[in-house]
KOLDRENSE-928059 format. One line per field, with one value per residue (C-alpha): residue in one letter; x, y, z; residue number from 1. Coordinates in steps of 0.2 Angstrom, whole numbers, padded with zeros to 4 digits. Example, Ala and Ser with C-alpha at 12.3 -4.5 7.8 and 13.67 -1.06 7.14 Angstrom:
type = A / S
x = 0062 / 0068
y = -0022 / -0005
z = 0039 / 0036
seq = 1 / 2
***
This chain:
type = X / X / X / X / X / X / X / X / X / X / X / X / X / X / X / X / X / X / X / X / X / X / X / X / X / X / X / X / X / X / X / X / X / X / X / X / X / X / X / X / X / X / X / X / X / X / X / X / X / X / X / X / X / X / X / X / X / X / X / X / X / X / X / X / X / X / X / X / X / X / X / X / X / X / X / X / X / X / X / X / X / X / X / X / X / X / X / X / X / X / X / X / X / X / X / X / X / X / X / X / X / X / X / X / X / X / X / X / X / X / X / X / X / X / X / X / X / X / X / X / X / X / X / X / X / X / X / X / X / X / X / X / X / X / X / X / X / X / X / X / X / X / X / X / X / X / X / X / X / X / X / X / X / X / X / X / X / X / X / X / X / X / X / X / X / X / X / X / X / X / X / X / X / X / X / X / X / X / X / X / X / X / X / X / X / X / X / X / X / X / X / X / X / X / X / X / X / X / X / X / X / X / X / X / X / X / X / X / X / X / X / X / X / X / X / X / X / X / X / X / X / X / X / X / X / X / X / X / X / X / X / X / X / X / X / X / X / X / X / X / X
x = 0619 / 0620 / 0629 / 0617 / 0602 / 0606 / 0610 / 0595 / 0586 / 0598 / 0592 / 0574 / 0576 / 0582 / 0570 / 0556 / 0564 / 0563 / 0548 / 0543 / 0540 / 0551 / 0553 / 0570 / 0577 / 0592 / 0603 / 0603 / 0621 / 0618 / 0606 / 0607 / 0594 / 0591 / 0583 / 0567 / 0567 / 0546 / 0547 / 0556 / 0557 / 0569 / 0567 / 0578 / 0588 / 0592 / 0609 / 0604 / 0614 / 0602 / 0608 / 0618 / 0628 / 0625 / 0622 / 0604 / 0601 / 0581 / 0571 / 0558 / 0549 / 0551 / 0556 / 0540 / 0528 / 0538 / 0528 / 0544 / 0561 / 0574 / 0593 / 0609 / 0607 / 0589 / 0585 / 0572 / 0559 / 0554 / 0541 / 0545 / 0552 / 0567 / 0563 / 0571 / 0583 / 0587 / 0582 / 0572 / 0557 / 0548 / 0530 / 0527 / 0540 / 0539 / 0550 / 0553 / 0550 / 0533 / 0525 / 0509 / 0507 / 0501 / 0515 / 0516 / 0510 / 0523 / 0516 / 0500 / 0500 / 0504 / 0519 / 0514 / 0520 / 0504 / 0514 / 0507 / 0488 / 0478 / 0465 / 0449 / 0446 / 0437 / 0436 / 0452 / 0450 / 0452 / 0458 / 0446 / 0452 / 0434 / 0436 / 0449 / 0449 / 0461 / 0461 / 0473 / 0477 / 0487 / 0493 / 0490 / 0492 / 0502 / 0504 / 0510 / 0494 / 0499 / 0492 / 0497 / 0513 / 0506 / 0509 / 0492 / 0488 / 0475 / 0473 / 0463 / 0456 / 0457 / 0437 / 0439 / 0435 / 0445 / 0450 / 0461 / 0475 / 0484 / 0502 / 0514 / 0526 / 0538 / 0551 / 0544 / 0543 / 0560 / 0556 / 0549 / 0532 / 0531 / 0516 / 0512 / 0516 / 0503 / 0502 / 0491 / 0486 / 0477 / 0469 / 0454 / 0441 / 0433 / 0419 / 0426 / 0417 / 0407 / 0425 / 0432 / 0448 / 0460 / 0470 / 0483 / 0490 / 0503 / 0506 / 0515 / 0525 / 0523 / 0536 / 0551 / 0542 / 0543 / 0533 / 0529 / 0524 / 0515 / 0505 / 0504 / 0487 / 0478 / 0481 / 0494 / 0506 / 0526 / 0532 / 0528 / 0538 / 0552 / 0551 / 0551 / 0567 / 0575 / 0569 / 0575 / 0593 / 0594 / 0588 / 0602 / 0615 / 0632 / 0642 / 0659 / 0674
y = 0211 / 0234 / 0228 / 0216 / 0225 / 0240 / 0229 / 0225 / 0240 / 0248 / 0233 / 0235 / 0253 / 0252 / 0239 / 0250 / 0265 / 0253 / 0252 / 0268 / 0279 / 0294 / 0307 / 0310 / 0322 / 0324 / 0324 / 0310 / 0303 / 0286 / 0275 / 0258 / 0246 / 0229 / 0213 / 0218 / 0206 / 0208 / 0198 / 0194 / 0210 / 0225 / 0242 / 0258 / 0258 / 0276 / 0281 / 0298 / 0313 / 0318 / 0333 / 0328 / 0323 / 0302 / 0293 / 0282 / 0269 / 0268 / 0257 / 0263 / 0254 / 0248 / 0262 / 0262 / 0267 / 0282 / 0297 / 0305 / 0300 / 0301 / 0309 / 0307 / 0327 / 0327 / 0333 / 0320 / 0322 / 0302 / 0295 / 0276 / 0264 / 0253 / 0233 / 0220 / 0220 / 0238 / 0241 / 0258 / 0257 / 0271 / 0275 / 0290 / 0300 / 0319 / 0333 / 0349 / 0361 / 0352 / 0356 / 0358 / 0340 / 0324 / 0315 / 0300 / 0285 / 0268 / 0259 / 0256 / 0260 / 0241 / 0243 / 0232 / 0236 / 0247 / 0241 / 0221 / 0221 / 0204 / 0205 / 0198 / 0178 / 0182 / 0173 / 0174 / 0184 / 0179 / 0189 / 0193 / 0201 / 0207 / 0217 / 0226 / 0247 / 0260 / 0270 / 0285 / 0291 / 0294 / 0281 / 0288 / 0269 / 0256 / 0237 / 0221 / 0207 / 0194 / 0180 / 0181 / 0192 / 0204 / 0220 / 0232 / 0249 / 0261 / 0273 / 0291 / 0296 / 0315 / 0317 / 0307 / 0288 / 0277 / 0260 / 0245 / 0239 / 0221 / 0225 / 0210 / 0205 / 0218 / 0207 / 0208 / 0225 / 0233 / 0250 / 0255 / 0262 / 0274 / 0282 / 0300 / 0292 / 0296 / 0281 / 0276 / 0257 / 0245 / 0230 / 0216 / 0225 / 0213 / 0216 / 0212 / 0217 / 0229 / 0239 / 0242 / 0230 / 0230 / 0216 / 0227 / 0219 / 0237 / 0254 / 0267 / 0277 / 0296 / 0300 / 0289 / 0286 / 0270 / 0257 / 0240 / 0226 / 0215 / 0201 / 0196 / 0199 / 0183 / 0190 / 0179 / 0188 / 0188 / 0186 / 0167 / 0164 / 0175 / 0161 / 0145 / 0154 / 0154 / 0138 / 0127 / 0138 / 0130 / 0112 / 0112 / 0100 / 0107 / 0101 / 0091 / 0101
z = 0419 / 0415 / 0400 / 0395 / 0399 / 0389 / 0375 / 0374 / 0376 / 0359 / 0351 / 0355 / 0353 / 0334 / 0329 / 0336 / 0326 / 0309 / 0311 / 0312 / 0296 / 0292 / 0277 / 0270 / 0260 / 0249 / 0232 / 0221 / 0218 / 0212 / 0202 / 0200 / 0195 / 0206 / 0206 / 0219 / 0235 / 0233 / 0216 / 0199 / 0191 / 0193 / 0204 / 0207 / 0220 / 0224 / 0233 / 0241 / 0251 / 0265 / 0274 / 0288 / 0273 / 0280 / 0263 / 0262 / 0249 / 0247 / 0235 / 0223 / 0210 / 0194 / 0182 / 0169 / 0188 / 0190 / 0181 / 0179 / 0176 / 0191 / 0188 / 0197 / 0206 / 0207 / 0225 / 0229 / 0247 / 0250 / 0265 / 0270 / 0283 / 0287 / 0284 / 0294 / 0284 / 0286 / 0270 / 0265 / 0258 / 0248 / 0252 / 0244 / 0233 / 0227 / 0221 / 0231 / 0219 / 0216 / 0233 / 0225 / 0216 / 0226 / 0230 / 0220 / 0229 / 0226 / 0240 / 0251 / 0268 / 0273 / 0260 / 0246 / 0230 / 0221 / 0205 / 0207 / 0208 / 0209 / 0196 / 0201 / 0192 / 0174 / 0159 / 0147 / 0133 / 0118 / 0103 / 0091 / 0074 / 0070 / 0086 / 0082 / 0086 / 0087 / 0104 / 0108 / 0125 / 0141 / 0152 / 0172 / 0177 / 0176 / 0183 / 0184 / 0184 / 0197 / 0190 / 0175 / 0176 / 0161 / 0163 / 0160 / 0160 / 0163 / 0149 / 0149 / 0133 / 0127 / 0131 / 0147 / 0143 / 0153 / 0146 / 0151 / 0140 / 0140 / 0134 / 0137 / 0150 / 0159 / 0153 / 0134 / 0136 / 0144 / 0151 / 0134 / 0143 / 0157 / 0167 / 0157 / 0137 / 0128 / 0116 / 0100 / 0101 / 0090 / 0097 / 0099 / 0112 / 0123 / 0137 / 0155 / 0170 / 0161 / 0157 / 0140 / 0138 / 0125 / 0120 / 0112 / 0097 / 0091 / 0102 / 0095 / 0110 / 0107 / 0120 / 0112 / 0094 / 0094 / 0087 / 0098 / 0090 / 0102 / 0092 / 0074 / 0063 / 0071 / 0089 / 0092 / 0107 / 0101 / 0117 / 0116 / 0101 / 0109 / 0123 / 0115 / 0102 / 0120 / 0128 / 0111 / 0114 / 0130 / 0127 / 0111 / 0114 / 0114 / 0102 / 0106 / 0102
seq = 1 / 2 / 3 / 4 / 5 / 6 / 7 / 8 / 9 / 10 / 11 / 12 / 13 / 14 / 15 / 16 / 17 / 18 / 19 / 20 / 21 / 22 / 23 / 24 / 25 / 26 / 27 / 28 / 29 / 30 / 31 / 32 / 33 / 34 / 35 / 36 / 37 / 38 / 39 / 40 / 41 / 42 / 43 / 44 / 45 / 46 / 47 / 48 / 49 / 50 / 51 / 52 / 53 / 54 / 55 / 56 / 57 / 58 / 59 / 60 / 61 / 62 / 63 / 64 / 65 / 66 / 67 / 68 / 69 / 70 / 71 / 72 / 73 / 74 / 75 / 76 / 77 / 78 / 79 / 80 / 81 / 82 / 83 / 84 / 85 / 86 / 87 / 88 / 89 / 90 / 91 / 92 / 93 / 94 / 95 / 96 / 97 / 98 / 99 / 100 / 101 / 102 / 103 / 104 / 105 / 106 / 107 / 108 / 109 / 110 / 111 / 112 / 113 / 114 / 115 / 116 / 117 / 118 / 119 / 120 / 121 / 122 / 123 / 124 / 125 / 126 / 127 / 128 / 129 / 130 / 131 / 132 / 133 / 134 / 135 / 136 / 137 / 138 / 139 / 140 / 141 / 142 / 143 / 144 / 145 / 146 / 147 / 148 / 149 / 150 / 151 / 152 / 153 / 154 / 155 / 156 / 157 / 158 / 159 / 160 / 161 / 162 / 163 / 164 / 165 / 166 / 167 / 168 / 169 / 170 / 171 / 172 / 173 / 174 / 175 / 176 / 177 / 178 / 179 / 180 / 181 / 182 / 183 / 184 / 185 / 186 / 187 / 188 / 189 / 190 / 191 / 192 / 193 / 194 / 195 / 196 / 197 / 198 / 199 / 200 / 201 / 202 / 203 / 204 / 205 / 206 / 207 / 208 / 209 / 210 / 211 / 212 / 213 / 214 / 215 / 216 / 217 / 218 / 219 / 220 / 221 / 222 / 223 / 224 / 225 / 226 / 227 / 228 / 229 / 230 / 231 / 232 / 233 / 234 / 235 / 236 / 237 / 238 / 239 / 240 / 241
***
């Protein structure tokens, strides 16, 4: 019956402890990018040298949140808990050496992902070629729209105006974007919520300097096409041999 009880009391005593939040710090030595278990989409997953030399896998977020890229030998200070599956979720990530920035926030304080947002029900745009303007400025957000699985960002203008743009899908895009690229865009602006929206039909990435196509001259978005090219691939028959 000792035996049992204290069984129990280690049990309860390490699910008390993953459920408790912690900071860690340590070196980097491994980067591997994974299916996230909080939807279908990838994150990093960090292998990290804390200072009793105890290796830690953590997870972070998808790559394009991250304001700055992380390095295999970057000494890294994260904020986060274990889940149940003893699993180390990041809250808050900085830099050591970057005391004096706010540390940049991956997940609320009840741990959802600040990279999903839930936009509130609005009429869907529609794409106006008449509409079109051209818009240059910095990206200080960026997010995955639940419903519809389009990834958006907030954009800051050099004299301070704050606009939305709709890009495409994470999938469409593939890590091209990051939080900080400073971008020039051309799209259809439409009124929503009295905010400034941009259906973004072609960015050019100052960062990488690379032009993104998005949609074609009408407004029509490429990332359908791209799915139907793959959805005939898989309903072709294969042929006998």
């Amino acid at each position: 019956m000792k035996t049992l009880a204290s069984l129990m009391i280690i049990l309860v005593g390490i699910g008390f402890l993953s459920a408790q939040e912690m900071e860690l710090k340590g070196e980097i030595v491994e980067i591997t990018e994974i299916v996230s278990p909080e939807g279908d989409f990838n994150i990093l997953e960090v292998k990290m040298r804390i200072e009793d030399k105890e290796m830690v896998k953590a997870h972070l977020s998808p790559a394009w949140f991250l304001d700055t890229e992380v390095k295999v030998g970057d000494e890294i200070m994260l904020k986060g808990q274990y889940d149940e599956k003893n699993q180390f979720k990041v809250r808050e990530m900085r830099y050591p050496w970057r005391l004096d920035r706010i540390p940049l926030k991956i997940r609320s304080e009840t741990y959802e992902p600040l990279w999903l947002k839930t936009r509130l029900k609005e009429i869907s745009p529609i794409y106006d070629p008449q509409k079109e303007r051209q818009m240059k400025g910095r990206i200080v957000e960026l997010y995955i729209d639940q419903p519809s699985a389009v990834m958006e960002a907030i954009v800051e203008t050099e004299n301070g105006e704050i606009f939305k743009a709709r890009i495409a899908p994470e999938k469409f895009l593939k890590n091209r974007l990051r939080v900080g690229d400073d971008l020039e865009l051309k799209g259809s602006e439409v009124k929503s919520q009295e905010e400034i929206l941009i259906l973004t039909r072609e960015i050019k990435n100052i960062r990488t300097k690379e032009d993104i196509i998005l949609r074609n001259a009408e407004g029509f978005p490429d990332w359908y096409e791209e799915g139907e090219e793959i959805k005939q691939q898989l309903e072709e028959p294969v042929p006998e041999e």
